[in-house]
C-alpha positions as CSV (number, residue, x, y, z in Angstrom):
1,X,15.5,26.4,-25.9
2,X,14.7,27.0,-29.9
3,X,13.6,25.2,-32.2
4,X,16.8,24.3,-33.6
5,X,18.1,23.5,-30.1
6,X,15.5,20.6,-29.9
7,X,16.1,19.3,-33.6
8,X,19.9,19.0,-32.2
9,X,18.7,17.6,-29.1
10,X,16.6,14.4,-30.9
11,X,19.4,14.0,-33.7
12,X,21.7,13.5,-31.2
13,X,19.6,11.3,-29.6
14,X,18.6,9.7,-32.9
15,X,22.7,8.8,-33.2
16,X,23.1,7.2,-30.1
17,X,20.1,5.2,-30.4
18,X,21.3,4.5,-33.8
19,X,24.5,3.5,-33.2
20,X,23.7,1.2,-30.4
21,X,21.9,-1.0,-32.8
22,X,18.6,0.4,-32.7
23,X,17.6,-1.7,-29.9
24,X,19.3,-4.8,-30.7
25,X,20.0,-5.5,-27.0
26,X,16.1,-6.0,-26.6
27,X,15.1,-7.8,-29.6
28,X,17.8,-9.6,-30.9
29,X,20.3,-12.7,-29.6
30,X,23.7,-11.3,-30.1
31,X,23.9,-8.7,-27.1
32,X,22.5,-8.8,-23.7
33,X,20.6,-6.3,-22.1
34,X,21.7,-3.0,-21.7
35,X,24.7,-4.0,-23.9
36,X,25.5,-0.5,-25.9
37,X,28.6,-1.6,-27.9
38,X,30.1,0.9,-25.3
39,X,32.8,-0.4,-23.2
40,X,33.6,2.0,-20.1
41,X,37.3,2.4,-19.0
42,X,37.4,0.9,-15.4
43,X,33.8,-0.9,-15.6
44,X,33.9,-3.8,-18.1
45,X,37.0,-5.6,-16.4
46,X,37.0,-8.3,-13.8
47,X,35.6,-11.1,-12.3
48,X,32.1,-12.5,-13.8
49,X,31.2,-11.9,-9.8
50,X,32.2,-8.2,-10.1
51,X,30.5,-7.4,-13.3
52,X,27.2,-9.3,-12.4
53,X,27.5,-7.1,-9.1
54,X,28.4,-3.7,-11.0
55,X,25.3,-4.6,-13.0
56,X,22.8,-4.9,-10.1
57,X,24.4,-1.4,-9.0
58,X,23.9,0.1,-11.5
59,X,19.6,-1.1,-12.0
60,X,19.0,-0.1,-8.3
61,X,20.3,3.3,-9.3
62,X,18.5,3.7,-12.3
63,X,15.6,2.3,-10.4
64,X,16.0,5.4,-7.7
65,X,16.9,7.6,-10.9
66,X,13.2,7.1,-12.6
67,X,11.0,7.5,-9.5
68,X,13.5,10.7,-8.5
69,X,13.4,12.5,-11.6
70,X,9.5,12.0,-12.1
71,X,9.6,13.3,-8.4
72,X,11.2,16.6,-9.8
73,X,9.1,17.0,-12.7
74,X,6.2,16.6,-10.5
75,X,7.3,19.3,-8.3
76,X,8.7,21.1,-10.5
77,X,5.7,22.0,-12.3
78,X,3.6,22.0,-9.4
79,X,5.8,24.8,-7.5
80,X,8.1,26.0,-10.1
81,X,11.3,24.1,-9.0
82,X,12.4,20.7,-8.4
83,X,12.7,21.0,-4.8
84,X,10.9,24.1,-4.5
85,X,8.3,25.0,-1.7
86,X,5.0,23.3,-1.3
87,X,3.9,26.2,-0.3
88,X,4.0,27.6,-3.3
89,X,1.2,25.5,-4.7
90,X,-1.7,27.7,-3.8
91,X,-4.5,25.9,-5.8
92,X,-3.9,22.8,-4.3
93,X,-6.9,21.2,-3.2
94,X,-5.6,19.2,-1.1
95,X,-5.2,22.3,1.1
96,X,-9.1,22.3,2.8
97,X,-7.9,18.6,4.1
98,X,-4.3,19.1,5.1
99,X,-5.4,19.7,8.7
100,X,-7.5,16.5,9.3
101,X,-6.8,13.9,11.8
102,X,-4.2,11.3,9.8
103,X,-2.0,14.0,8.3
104,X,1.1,12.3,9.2
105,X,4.6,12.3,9.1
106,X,6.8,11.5,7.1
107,X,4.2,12.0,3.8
108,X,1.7,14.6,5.3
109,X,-1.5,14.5,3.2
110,X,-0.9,11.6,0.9
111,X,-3.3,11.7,-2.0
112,X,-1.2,10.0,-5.1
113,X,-4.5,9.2,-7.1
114,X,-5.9,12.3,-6.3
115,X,-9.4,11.2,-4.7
116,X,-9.6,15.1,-3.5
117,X,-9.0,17.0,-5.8
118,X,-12.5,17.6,-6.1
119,X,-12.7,19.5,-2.6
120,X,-15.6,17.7,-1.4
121,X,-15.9,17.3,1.7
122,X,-19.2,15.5,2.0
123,X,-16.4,12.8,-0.6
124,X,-13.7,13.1,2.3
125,X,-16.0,12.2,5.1
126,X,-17.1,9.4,3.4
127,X,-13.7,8.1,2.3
128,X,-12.5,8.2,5.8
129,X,-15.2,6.6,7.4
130,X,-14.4,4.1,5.0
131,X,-10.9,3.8,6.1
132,X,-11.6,3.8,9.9
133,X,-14.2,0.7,9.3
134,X,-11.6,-1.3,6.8
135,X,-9.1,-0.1,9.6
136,X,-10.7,-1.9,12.2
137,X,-11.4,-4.6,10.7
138,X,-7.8,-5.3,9.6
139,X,-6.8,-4.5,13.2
140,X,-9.2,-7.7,14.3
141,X,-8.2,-9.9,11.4
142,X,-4.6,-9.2,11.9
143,X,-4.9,-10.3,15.7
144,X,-7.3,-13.4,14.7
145,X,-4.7,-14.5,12.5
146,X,-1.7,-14.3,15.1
147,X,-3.5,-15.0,18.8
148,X,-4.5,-18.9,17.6
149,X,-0.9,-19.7,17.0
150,X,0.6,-17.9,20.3
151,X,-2.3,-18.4,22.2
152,X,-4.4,-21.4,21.3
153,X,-8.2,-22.0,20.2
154,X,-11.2,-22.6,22.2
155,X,-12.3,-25.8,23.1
156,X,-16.1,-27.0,22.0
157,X,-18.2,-28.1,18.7
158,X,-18.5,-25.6,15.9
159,X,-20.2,-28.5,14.2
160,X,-21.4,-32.2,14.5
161,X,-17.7,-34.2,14.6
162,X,-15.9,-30.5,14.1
163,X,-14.0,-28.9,17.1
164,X,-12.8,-25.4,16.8
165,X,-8.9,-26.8,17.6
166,X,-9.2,-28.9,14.6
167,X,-10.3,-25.9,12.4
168,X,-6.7,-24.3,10.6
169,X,-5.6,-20.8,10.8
170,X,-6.2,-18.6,8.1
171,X,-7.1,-18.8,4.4
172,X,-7.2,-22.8,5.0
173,X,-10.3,-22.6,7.3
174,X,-12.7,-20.9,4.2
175,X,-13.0,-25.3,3.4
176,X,-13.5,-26.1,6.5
177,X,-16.3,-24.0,8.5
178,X,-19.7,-25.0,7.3
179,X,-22.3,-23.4,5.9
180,X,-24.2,-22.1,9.0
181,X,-21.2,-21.2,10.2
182,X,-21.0,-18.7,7.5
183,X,-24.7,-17.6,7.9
184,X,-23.7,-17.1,11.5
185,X,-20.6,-14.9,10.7
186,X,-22.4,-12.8,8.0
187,X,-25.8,-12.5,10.5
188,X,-23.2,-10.9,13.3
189,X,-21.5,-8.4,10.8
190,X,-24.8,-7.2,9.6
191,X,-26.1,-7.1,13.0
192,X,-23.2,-5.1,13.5
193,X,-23.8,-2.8,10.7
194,X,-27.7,-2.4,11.6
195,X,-26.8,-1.5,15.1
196,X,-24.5,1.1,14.0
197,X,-26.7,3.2,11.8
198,X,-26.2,1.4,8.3
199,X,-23.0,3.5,7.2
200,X,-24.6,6.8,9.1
201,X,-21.7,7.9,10.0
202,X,-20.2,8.5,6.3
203,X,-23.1,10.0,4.8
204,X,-25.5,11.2,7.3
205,X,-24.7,15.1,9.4
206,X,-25.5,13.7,12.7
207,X,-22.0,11.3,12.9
208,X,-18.5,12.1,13.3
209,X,-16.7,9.7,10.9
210,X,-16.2,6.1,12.6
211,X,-18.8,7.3,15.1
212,X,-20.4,3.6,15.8
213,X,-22.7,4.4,18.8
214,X,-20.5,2.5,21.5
215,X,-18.3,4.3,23.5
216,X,-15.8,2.4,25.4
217,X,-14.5,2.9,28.8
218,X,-10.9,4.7,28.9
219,X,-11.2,6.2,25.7
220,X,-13.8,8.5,25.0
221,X,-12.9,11.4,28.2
222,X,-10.4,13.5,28.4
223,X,-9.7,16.6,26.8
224,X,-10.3,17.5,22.8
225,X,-6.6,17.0,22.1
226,X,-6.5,13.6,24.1
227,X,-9.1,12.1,21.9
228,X,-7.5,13.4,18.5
229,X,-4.0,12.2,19.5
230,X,-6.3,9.1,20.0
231,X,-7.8,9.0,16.7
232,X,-4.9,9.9,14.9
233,X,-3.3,6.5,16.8
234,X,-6.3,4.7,15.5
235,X,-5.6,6.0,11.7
236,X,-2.0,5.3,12.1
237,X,-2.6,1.7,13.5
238,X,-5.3,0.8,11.0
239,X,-3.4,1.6,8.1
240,X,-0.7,-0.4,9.3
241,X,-3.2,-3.5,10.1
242,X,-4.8,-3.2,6.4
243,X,-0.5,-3.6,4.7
244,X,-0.1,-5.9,7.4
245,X,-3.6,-7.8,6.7
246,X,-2.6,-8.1,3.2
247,X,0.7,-9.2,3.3
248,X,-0.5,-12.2,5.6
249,X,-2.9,-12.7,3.0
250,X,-1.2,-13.0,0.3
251,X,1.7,-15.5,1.9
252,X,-0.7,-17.7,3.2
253,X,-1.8,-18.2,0.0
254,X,1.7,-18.9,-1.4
255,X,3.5,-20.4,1.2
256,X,0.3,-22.2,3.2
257,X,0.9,-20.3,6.5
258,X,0.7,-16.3,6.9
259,X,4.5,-16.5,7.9
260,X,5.3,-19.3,6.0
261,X,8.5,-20.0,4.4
262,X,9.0,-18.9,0.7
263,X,10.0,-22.0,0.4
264,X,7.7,-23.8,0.1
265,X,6.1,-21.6,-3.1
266,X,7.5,-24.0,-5.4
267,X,5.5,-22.5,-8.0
268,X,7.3,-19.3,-7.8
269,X,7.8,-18.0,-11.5
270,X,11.0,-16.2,-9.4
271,X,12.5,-19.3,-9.4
């Protein structure tokens, strides 16, 4: 396009913008939002109930419109169309990991911040040690915060005049479990940690990634392909448990219980 093609281009825009009241609709009290001085044939008509409904149309599609079209630019310039060919992309770097365990459908290698672009794959192994451990712990969190409700707690003291029945689920128990408890809890994890090689297994040779020493029964035979499809499941379920982890997180906090009704989050600013 020349030159004077774009100083069309922006003076046309400059007149529309213009026109609509220089964003009047934003700033000032006379029009709502998104209110053009434009009244579409067919669209501006009816019930307060169809218009409110036309409105909330027409922001999920613009909402699908911005992540689509940065979508096409994105691939556009990365493979010189906007639904060209990945293929195409030659110096991705993402191509020396696209063949690890947890390449995945539906994304495939999913980097969005771009963590390997370097290439590094001393970087890589690291990273996804990293996600195995976080996975597993999420995995055990997740199942903690759902087995006391379905399946009950263990009888017993955890302290003078405190029974493990009477201690809540979830974020609620961080004011109730003493501080030995705590000591106790923290001594296990890095008992854990010590017996596993301190973090060997992300930056020391001798260690597959998640490679904790202990090997359990059922899982570790079988053929090469057995105990990828079994890593990859691991991956896949960890991920899952870390969203899921979260998400319990994050309502018990609001709400009080990790599937608590919203509600009850009377605080809301939503409201």
């Amino acid at each position: 396009v020349p030159f004077l093609g774009w100083v069309q281009i922006f003076a046309y825009c400059g007149s529309i913008e213009y026109s609509s009241g220089l964003g009047e609709d934003a700033w000032g009290q006379s029009k709502a939002p998104g209110d053009m001085g434009w009244k579409p044939p067919f669209f501006t008509g009816g019930t307060q109930e169809q218009r409110n409904r036309r409105l909330a149309v027409e922001l999920a599609n613009g909402r699908l419109a911005m992540m689509a079209i940065i979508g096409m630019f994105f691939q556009d310039g990365l493979t010189g169309s906007a639904w060209g060919d990945w293929a195409n992309y030659t110096d991705s770097p993402l191509r020396a990991f696209e063949s690890e365990l947890g390449v995945q459908a539906p994304v495939g290698f999913w980097d969005p911040v771009g963590f390997t672009k370097d290439g590094s794959a001393e970087n890589f192994k690291r990273r996804r040690s990293v996600e195995l451990k976080h996975g597993r712990i999420a995995m055990l969190a997740t199942m903690g915060y759902i087995t006391p409700e379905v399946a009950g707690k263990f009888g017993g003291l955890c302290a003078a005049d405190l029974e493990f029945k009477e201690i809540p689920n979830g974020l609620a128990a961080l004011n109730v479990v003493p501080f030995l408890g705590w000591v106790q809890i923290f001594a296990y994890c890095g008992s854990i940690e010590y017996s596993s090689g301190l973090g060997e297994d992300a930056w020391g040779q001798s260690k597959a990634p998640g490679d904790m020493g202990w090997k359990p029964p059922f899982f570790t035979g079988g053929t090469q392909e057995q105990r990828n499809r079994r890593l990859a499941v691991e991956l896949a379920n960890g991920r899952l448990a870390m969203m899921a982890i979260i998400g319990m997180f994050f309502q018990d906090g609001l709400t009080g219980s990790a599937w608590g009704d919203w509600a009850n989050y009377t605080d809301s600013p939503l409201r």
